[in-house]
C-alpha positions in Angstrom: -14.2 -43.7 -60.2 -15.2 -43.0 -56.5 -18.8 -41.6 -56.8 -21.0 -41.7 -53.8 -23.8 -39.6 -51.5 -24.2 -38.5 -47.8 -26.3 -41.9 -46.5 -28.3 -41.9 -43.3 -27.3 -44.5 -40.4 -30.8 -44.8 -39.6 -31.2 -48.3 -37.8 -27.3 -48.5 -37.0 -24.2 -47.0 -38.3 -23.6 -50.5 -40.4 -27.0 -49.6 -42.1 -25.7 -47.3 -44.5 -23.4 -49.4 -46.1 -26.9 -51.4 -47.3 -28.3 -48.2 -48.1 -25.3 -47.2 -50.6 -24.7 -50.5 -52.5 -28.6 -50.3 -53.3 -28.1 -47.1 -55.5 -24.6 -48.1 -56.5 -22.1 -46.0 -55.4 -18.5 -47.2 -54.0 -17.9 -44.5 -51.5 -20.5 -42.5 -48.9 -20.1 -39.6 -46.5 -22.1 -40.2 -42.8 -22.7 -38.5 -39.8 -21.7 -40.5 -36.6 -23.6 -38.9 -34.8 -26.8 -37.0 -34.5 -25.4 -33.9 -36.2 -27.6 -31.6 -34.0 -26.6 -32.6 -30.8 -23.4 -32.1 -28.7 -23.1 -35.3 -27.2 -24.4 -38.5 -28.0 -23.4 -42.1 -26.5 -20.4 -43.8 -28.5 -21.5 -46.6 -30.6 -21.3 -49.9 -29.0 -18.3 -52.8 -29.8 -21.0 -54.6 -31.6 -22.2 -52.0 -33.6 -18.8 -51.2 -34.8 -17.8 -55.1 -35.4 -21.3 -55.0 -37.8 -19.7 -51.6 -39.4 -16.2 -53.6 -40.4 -18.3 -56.7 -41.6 -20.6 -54.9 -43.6 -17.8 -52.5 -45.0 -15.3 -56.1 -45.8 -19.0 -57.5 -47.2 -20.0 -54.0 -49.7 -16.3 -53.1 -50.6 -17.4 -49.5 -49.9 -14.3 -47.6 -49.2 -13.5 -44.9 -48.3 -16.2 -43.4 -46.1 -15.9 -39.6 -44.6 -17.4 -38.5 -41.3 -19.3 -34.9 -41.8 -18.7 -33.3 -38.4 -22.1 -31.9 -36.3 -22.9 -28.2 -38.1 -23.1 -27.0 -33.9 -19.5 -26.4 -34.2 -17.5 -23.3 -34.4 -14.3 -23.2 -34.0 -13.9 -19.7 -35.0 -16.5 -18.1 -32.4 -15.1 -15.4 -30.1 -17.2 -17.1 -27.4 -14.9 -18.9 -25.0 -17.8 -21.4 -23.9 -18.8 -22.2 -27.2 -15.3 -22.8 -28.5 -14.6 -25.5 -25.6 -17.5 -27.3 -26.4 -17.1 -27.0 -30.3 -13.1 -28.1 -29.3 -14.3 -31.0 -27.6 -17.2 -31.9 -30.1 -14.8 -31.7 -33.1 -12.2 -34.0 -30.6 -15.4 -36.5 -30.3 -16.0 -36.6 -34.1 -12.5 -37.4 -34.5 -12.5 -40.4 -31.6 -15.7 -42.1 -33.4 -14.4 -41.7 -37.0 -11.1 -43.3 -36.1 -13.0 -46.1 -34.1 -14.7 -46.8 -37.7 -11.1 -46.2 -39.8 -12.4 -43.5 -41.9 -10.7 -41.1 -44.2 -11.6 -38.1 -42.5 -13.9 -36.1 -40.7 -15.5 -32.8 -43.0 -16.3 -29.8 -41.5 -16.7 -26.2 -41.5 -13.9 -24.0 -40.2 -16.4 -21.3 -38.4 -17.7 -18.1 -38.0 -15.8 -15.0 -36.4 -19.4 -13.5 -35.2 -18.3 -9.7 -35.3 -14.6 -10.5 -34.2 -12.9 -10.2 -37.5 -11.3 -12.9 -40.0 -7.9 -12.3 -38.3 -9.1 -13.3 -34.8 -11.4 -15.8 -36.3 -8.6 -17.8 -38.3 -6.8 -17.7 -34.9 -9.2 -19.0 -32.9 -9.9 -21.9 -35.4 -6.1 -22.8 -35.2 -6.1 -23.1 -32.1 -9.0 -25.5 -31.4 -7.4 -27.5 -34.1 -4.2 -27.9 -31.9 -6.5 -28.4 -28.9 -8.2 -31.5 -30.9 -5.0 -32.5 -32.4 -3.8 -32.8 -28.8 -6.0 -34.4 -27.7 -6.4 -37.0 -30.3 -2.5 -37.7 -30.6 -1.7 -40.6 -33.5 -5.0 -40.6 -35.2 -4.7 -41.3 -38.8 -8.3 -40.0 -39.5 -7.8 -36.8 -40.9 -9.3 -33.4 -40.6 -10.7 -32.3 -43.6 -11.5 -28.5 -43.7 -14.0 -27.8 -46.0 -14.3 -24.4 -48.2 -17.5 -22.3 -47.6 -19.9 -19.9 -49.6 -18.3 -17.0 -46.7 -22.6 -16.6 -46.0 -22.4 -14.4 -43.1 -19.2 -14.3 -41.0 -18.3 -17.9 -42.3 -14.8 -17.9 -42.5 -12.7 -20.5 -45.5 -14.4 -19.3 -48.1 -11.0 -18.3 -49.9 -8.2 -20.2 -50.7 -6.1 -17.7 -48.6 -8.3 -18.5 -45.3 -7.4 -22.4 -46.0 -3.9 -22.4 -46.0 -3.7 -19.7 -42.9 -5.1 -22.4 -40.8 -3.1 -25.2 -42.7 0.2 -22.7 -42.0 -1.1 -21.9 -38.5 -1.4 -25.3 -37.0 0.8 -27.1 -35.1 0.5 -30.9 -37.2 -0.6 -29.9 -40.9 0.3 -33.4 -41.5 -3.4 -33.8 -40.1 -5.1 -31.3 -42.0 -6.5 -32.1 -45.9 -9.6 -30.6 -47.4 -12.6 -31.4 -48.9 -13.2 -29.1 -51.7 -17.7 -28.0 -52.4 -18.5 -26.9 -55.9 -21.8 -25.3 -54.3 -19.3 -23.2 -51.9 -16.9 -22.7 -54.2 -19.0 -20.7 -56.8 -21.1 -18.8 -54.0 -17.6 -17.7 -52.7 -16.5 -16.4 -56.2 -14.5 -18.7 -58.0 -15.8 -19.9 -61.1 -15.1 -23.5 -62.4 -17.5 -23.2 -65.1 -15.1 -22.8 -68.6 -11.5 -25.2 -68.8 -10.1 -21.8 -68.4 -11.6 -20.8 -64.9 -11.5 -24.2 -63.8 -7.7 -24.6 -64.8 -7.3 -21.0 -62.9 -8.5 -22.4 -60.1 -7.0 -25.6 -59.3 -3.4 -24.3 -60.3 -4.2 -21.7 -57.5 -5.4 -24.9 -55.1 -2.5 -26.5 -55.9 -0.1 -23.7 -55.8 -1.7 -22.5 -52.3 -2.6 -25.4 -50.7 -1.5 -28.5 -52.8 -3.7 -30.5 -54.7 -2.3 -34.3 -52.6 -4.3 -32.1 -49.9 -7.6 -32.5 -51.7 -8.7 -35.6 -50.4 -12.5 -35.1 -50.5 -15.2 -33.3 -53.0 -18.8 -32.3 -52.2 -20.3 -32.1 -55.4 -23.4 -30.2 -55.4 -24.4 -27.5 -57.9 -25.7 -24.2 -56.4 -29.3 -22.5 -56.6 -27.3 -19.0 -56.3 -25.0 -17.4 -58.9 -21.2 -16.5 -58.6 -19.7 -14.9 -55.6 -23.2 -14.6 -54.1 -22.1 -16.0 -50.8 -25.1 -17.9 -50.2 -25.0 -21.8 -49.5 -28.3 -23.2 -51.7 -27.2 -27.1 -52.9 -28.7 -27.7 -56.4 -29.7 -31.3 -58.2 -26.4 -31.2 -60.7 -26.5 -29.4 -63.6 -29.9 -27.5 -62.9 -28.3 -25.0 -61.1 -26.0 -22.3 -61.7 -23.1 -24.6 -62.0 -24.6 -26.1 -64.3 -22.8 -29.7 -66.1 -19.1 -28.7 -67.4 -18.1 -28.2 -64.0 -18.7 -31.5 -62.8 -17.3 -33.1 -66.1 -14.1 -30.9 -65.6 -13.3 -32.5 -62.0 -14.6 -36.1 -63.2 -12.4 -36.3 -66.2 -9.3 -34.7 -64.5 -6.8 -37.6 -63.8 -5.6 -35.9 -60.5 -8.8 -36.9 -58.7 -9.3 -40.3 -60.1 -8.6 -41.4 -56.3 -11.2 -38.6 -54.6 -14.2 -39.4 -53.3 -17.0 -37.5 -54.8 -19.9 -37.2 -52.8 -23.2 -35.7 -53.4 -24.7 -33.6 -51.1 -27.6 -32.8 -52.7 -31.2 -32.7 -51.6 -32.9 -36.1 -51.4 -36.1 -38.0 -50.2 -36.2 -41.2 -48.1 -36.6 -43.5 -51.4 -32.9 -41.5 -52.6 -34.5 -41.5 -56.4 -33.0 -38.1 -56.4 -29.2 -39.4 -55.9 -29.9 -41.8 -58.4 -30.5 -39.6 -61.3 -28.0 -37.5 -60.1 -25.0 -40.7 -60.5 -26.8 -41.1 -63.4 -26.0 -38.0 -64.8 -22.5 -37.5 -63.7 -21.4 -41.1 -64.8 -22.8 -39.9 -68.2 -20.4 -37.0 -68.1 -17.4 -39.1 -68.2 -15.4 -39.7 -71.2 -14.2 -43.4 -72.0 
């Protein structure tokens, strides 16, 4: 079972790989870069020769890249959108320079324009990055939203307009958030809902696209299009959820990644694996 946490590359991308094994897990998400910044240096050929040694040493595999939250791909702003186009590019360059699965991040927001225009515009800065990071095997995971303000993704519909819209879908896959995916209305908390909605995942977008989960629960109810992660199970999620996805043979192979708030000791992601490997059946 891949179970794992967002870990912080404080002291050096290689760090977190120490940071994971000590609570356990066998898979992490990072950011490769200060996630509030456009640019940043690229890490140095010795800092990525520790990252490969530390990775062969822990066995931690795979790792996702979350992309910095600046970017917006769907912005009617044509300034914005060639530096969000270039970011996005540069999140791609460091996550392949470090082989990881992919890089997460959130499609954008249309800012006024309409979904329509926004979808467009997010398709097209995929093709931009896609172009300009030809051959790259790390993918480009497109991650549903809550739809809190003029998000766009937060329906299924919205996902596969982008996947149908690009130019190499062979490069898109998706990372699928409990949190977002009850704020944005689709409940996963019965087997019948949650059966409901994966047959529609799979039937839209295709579940061998579903290479990622975010599992956090949420601190606001169904369809309230607000994005509030939640310790699991004492939110409005609540356990079954989580024991529905981590019991389902089709995602034996997924990461599953908490996202959920956390102190520097990580006590908090500690009780949290505790209580989702409690949740699965022998």
């Amino acid at each position: 079972m891949l179970l794992g946490a967002h870990m912080s590359v404080a002291g050096g991308l290689s760090s977190a790989f120490e940071r994971a094994q000590s609570i356990g897990i066998n898979t992490m998400q990072i950011f490769t870069k200060n996630q509030n910044r456009w640019q940043q240096k690229p890490a140095a050929p010795e800092e990525i020769e520790r990252w490969f040694k530390a990775q062969k040493e822990t066995g931690i595999a795979p790792v996702v890249a979350h992309a910095a939250y600046l970017i917006n791909l769907g912005t009617g702003d044509d300034e914005l959108w060639r530096k969000s186009v270039a970011a996005l590019a540069d999140e791609l360059a460091r996550a392949e320079q470090l082989a990881l699965l992919g890089v997460v991040f959130h499609p954008g927001a249309h800012m006024g324009a309409g979904e329509e225009a926004g979808l467009a515009r997010i398709v097209a800065g995929l093709d931009a990055c896609h172009a300009s990071t030809a051959g790259y095997k790390t993918l480009t995971l497109v991650e549903n939203t809550a739809g809190q303000g003029s998000a766009l993704g937060f329906t299924f519909e919205h996902l596969l307009a982008i996947l149908e819209g690009v130019k190499e879908p062979e490069r898109v896959a998706f990372c699928f958030d409990t949190c977002h995916a009850l704020a944005a209305g689709y409940d996963i908390r019965t087997p019948q809902t949650y059966t409901e909605t994966m047959d529609k995942f799979d039937r839209l977008l295709g579940l061998a696209r579903l290479r990622c989960f975010h599992f956090n629960d949420s601190k606001k109810g169904l369809g309230s299009h607000v994005d509030r992660h939640d310790h699991i199970g004492t939110g409005e999620l609540g356990l079954a959820p989580f024991g529905f996805v981590l019991n389902d043979p089709r995602f034996a192979g997924v990461p599953k990644i908490l996202e959920t708030p956390k102190s520097e000791d990580m006590h908090e992601d500690v009780e949290n694996l505790r209580v989702l490997r409690a949740l699965i059946e022998p």
